[in-house]
N, C-alpha and C positions, 0 to 999 in steps of 0.2 A: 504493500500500500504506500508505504515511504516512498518507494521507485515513481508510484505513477501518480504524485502529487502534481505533477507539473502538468500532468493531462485533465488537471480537477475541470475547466471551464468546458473540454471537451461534452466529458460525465455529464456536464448541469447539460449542454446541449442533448444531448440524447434524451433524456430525461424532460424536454419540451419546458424547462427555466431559464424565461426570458433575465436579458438584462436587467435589473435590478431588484428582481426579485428574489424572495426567499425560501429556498429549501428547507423543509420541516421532515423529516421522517423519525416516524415511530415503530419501534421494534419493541416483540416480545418474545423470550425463551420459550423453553417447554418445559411446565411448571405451574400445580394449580394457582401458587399466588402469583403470578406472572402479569403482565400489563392485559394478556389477552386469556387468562386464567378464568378458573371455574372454581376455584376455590377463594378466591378473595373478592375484593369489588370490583372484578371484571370490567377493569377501566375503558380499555380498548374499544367494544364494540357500542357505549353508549359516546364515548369520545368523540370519534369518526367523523358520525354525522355533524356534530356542531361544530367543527372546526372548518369543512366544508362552508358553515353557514354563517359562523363568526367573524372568519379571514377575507379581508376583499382577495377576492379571485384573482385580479393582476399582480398582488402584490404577494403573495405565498401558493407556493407549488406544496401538496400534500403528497408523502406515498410513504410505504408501511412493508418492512421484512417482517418477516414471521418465520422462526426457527424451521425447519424442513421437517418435524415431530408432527410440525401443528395440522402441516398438509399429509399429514402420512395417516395421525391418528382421525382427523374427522372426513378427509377427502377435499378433493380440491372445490368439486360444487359446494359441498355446504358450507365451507371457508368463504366461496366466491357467495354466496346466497346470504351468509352474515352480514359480509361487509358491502351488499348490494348496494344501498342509499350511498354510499359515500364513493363506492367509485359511480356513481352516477354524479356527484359533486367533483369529480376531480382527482379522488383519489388516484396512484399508480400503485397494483403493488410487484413489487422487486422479488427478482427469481433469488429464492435463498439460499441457491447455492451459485451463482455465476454471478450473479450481478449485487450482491451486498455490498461485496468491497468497494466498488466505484459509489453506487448511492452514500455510504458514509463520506468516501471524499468528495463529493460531492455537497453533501450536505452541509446548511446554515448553525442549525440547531437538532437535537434530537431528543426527545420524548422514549423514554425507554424503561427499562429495567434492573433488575440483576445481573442477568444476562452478559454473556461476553458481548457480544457484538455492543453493544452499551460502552463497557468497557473500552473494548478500540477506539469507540468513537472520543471517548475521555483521551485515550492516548494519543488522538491525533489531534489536541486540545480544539475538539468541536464544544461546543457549550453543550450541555445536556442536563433535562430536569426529568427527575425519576416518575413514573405516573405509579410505581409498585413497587415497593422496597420492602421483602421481606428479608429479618437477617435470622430467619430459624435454621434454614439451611445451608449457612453458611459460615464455615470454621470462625471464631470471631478475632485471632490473631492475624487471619489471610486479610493479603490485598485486596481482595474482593469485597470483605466487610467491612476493612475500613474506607472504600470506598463509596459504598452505599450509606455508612455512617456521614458521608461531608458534604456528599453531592446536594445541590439546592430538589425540592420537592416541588411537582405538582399541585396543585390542589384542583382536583378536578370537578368541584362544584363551581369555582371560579370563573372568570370569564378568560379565556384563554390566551386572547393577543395581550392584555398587558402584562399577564404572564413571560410573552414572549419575548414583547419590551425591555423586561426589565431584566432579562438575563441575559441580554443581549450585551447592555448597559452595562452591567454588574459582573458581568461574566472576566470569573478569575481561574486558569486550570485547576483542578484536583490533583494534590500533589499522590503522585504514587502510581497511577495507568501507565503514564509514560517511560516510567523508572523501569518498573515492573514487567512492563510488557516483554521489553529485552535491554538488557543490558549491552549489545555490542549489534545495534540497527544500523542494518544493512550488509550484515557478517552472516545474517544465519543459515543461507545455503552454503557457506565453507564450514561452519563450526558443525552445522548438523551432520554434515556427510562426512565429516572426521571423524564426529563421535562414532557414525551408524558403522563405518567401516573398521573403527576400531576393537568395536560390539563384537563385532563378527571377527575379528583377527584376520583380515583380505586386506589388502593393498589398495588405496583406491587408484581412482582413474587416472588418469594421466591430462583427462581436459579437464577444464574449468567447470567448478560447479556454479551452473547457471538457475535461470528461475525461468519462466514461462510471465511475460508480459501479460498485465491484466488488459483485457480483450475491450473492443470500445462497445461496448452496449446499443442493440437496435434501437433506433430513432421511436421516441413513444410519444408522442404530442397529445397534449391533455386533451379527453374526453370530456364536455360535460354535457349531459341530457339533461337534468334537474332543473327546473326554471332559474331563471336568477332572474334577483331582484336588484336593479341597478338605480344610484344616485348618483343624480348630476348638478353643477353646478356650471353656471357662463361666468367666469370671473372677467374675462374680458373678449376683445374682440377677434372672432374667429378662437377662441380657444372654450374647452370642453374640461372639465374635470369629471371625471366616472370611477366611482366604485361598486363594483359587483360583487354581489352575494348568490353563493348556489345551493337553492331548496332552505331558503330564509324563511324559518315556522314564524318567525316576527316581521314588522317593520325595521329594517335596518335602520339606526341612529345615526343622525345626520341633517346638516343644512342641505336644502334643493329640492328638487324635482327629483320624483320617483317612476320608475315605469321598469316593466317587465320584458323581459327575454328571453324565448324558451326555444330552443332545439329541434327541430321536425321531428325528431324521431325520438323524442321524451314519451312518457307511460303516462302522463299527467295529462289527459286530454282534454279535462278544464281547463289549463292553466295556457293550452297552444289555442283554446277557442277566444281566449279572453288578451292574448298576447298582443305587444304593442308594437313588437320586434321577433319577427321568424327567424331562425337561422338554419343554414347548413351549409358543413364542411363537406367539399368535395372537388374533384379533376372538372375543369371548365369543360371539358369535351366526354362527361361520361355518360353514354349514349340513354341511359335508364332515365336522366334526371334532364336531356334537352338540356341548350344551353346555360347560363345563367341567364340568360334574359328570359328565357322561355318558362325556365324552372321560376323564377322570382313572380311573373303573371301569372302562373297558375296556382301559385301560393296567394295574391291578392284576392283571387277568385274565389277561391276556395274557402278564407277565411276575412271577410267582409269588414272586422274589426281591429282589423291587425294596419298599422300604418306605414311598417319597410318592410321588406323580404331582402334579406342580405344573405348571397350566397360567397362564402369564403373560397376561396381556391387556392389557395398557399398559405407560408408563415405569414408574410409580408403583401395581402392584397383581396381585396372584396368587390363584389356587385352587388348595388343596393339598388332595390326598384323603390321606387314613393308612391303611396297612394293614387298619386297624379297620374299614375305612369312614365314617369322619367327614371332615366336609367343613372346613374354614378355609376363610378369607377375609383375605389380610396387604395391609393397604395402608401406602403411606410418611404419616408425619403429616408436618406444619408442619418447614420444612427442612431434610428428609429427602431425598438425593439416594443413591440406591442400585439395582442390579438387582432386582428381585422375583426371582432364580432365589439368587440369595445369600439370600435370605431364608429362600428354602422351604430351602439346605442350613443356615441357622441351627435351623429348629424342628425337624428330622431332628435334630441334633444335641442341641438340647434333649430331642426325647423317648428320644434312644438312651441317655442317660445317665439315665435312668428319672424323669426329670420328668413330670408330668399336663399336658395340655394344658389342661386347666380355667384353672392358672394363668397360661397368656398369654393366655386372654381375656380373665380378670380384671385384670391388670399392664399386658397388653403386653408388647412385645419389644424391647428395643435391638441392634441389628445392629453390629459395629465393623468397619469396615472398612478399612485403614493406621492415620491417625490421627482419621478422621471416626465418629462415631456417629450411628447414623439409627434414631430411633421408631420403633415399627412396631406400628399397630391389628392386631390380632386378633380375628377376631366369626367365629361361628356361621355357614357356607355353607349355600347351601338348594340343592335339588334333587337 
């Protein structure tokens, strides 16, 4: 993991973690009192969903390892059928055996346990707050317990991001993961195969003892189906402030204007009757869906009370049809890292407040998202 620290920004890319957002993973052992346990307050699966609903969406990427016990002992459907609401929010969850060690380098902060992989993350001074700490199991001289003795705690009746806030802030390493982990980092393919062949009384090799590069992880660009509920604010001209929330059981708190977002392909079929903003991700030319012009009018038609149909076609670019019938075209300019579906709810929002769209052809659009602003061309759609 030491070796492939310098590919961290790679990792968040695969993992579909725009510029300046932040990485959250939660990990749990296998273990009833564990963060995803059956023996304790089973933190994990009531957690999930409100963090989806708590976090503005552009500003925290979610996803969750889970020991290889956990998919072994319940099966990977009812694992996947547990944590359904939340990957329908956004969650990712990470293969726990190939792909953990990049999600930790990767990762901002970590939500965890007991557990080793917790630990690592301590050792690669990620901040980390415990959501399960039991020390019944655990030798109380070992590193592990005093670890779990220092680490700052969750509280999971809390409200979660200034939890996050603050350990971001406050965040000082735990002395002992690092120490502990290894004494002699970045030795321990020569130290181990000295030992193992000395075990054995055999001569070793004569090449180097190498390691196997950690592999760059297939491209996973967040999913979300769950409505979100998005606040905006015009602070000035031609610019948007948006934060979204995905599958908000409350009104999200906040100055501005509210309006809803939701997925064509959500399960929530009130919520895409009543939507203010359609969306779908997909290839401009895939023959099922016609093109975005075609796909965006048959969404207007379809649903009478909806006022854009924004069909996404990459990281960086959408077709929004308007009520009107007029077509856009939003692409991100020169280091511009944003959703294209937060876009199409910025120009919604632009034109509900009785702005001309003339104007963000001619301007453009700046999108704000936490504390990043992203450009945004606006031209004339055809078809």
């Amino acid at each position: 993991m030491l070796a492939a620290r310098p590919y961290r920004e790679r990792f968040r890319r695969a993992l579909g973690v725009r510029h300046g957002q932040r990485l959250v993973v939660l990990n749990s052992t296998w273990n009833p009192e564990s963060l995803f346990g059956d023996g304790g307050d089973d933190v994990l699966p009531s957690l999930l969903p409100r963090l989806s609903a708590e976090l503005p969406a552009d500003e925290y990427r979610l996803a969750a390892i889970l020991h290889p016990n956990i998919w072994h002992g319940h099966g990977p459907g009812q694992v996947r059928a547990w944590l359904d609401r939340a990957r329908r929010g956004g969650l990712a969850l990470i293969d726990p055996l190939e792909g953990w060690r990049q999600a930790l380098i990767a990762a901002d902060a970590v939500i965890g346990d007991h557990g080793a992989v917790t630990y690592y993350a301590a050792a690669l001074g990620t901040p980390v707050l415990l959501g399960a700490a039991p020390l019944s199991g655990l030798d109380p001289l070992s590193p592990a317990a005093d670890f779990v003795r220092r680490a700052p705690r969750l509280d999971p009746c809390a409200p979660v991001l200034p939890q996050l806030v603050s350990l971001r802030a406050e965040h000082s390493p735990v002395p002992g993961p690092q120490e502990f982990t290894s004494s002699l980092p970045g030795e321990s393919a020569v130290r181990l195969r000295e030992l193992f062949y000395d075990l054995m009384d055999v001569p070793e090799p004569s090449w180097p003892a190498l390691l196997e590069p950690l592999p760059l992880p297939l491209y996973e660009p967040v999913s979300r189906t769950a409505p979100l509920r998005v606040l905006t604010r015009l602070p000035g001209a031609c610019e948007v402030v948006v934060e979204r929330y995905a599958g908000a059981a409350y009104e999200p708190e906040g100055d501005g204007e509210a309006h809803t977002a939701v997925h064509e392909d959500t399960r929530d079929l009130d919520a895409l009757g009543l939507a203010d903003v359609i969306l779908r991700y997909g290839a401009p030319d895939d023959p099922r869906l016609g093109s975005p012009a075609k796909w965006s009018a048959e969404v207007l038609d379809l649903h009478p009370h909806c006022a854009l149909a924004a069909y996404v076609t990459g990281p960086d670019a959408c077709t929004v049809r308007l009520r009107e019938g007029r077509l856009l075209r939003l692409a991100s300019g020169p280091g511009a890292d944003v959703d294209p579906a937060a876009c199409a709810s910025a120009v919604h929002a632009w034109l509900a407040a009785g702005n001309p769209p003339d104007t963000l052809v001619a301007q453009g659009l700046i999108v704000r998202t936490g504390t990043a602003g992203h450009r945004i061309t606006v031209t004339p759609g055809t078809g």
